[in-house]
C-alpha positions as CSV (number, residue, x, y, z in Angstrom):
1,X,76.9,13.2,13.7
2,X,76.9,14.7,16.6
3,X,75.0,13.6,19.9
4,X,74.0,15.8,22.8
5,X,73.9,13.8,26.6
6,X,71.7,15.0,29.9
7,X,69.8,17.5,27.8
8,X,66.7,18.1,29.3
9,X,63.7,19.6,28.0
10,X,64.0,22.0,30.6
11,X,67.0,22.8,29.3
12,X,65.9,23.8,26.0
13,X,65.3,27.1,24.9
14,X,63.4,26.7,21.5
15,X,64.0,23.8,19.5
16,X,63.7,24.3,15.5
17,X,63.1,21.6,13.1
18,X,63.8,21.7,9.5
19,X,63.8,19.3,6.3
20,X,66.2,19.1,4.1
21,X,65.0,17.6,1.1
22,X,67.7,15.9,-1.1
23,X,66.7,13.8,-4.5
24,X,68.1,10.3,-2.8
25,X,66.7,11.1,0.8
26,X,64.9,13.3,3.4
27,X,67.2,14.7,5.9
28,X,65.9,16.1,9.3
29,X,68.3,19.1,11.2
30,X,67.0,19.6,14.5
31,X,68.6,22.9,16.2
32,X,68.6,23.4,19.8
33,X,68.9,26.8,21.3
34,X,69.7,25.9,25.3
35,X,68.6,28.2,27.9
36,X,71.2,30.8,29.7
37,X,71.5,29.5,33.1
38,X,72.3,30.8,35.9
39,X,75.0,29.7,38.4
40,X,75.7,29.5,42.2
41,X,79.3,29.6,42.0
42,X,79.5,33.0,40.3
43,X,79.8,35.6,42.7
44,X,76.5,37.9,41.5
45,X,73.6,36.7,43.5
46,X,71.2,34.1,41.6
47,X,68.4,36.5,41.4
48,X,70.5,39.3,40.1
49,X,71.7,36.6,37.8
50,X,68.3,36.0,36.6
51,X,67.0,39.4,36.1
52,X,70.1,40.1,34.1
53,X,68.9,37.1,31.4
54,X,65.4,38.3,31.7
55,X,66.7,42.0,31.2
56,X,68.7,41.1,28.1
57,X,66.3,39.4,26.6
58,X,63.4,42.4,26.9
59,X,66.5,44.4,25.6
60,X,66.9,42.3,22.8
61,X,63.4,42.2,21.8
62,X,62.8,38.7,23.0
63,X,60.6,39.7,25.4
64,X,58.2,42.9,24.0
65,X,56.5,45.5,26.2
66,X,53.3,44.3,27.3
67,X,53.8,41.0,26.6
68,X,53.6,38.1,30.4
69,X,56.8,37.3,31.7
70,X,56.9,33.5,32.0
71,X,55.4,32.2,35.5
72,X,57.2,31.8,38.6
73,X,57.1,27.9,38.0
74,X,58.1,28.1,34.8
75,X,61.5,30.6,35.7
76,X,61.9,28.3,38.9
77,X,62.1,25.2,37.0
78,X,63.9,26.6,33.8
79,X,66.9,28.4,35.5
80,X,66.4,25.9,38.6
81,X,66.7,28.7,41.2
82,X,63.7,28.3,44.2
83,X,60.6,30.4,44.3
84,X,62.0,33.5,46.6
85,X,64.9,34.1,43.9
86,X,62.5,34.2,41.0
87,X,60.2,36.8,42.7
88,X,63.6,38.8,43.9
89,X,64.8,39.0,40.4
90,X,61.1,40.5,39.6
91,X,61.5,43.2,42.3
92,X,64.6,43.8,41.0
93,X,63.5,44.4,37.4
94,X,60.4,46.2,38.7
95,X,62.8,48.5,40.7
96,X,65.1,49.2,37.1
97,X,61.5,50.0,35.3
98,X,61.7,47.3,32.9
99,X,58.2,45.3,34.3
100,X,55.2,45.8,35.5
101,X,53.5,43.7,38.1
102,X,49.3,43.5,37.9
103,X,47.8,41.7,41.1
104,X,46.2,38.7,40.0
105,X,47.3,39.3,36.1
106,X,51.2,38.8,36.1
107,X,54.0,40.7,35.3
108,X,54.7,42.5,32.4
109,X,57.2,43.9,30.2
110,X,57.2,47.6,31.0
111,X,56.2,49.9,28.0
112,X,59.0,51.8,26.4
113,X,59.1,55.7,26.8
């Protein structure tokens, strides 16, 4: 068995459940996918850091054109960077064409052409 320490669920990327059924018992397999994170001893800036993992995952289909990017709070407390990197690593992925920003709507994965 294995047991995972200082997980948190922010921590967590997507967390998939499934039974096993077996004639003598019920077995539950829980598989954690943990979030890329970013870190301040690398020497790429945190918010370049961040647009990267946002960038690879609209790359990867993860994230699909014209679907929300998750909220500032959310990407602050995810990645644990501060509100001014989050909204840097937006400007940068506006700036490489990959989002859209709507006043008072969000930000948006950029439609493919």
């Amino acid at each position: 068995m294995l047991a995972l320490t200082n997980v948190q669920a922010k921590d967590v990327h997507t967390l998939d459940v499934y039974l096993l059924d077996n004639p003598e018992h019920v077995q539950i397999l829980c598989v954690l996918t943990l979030a890329p994170m970013t870190s301040p001893l690398n020497n790429v800036p945190l918010y370049r850091q961040l647009a990267d993992l946002l960038a690879t995952q609209i790359e990867e289909g993860k994230l699909r054109p014209g679907q929300p990017l998750p909220s500032e709070l959310h990407l602050q407390q995810t990645y644990g960077v501060a509100r001014g990197t989050v909204r840097m690593a937006m400007r940068e992925l506006r700036d490489r064409g990959l989002v859209v920003t709507i006043h008072a709507r969000g930000t948006f994965v950029a439609e493919r052409h």
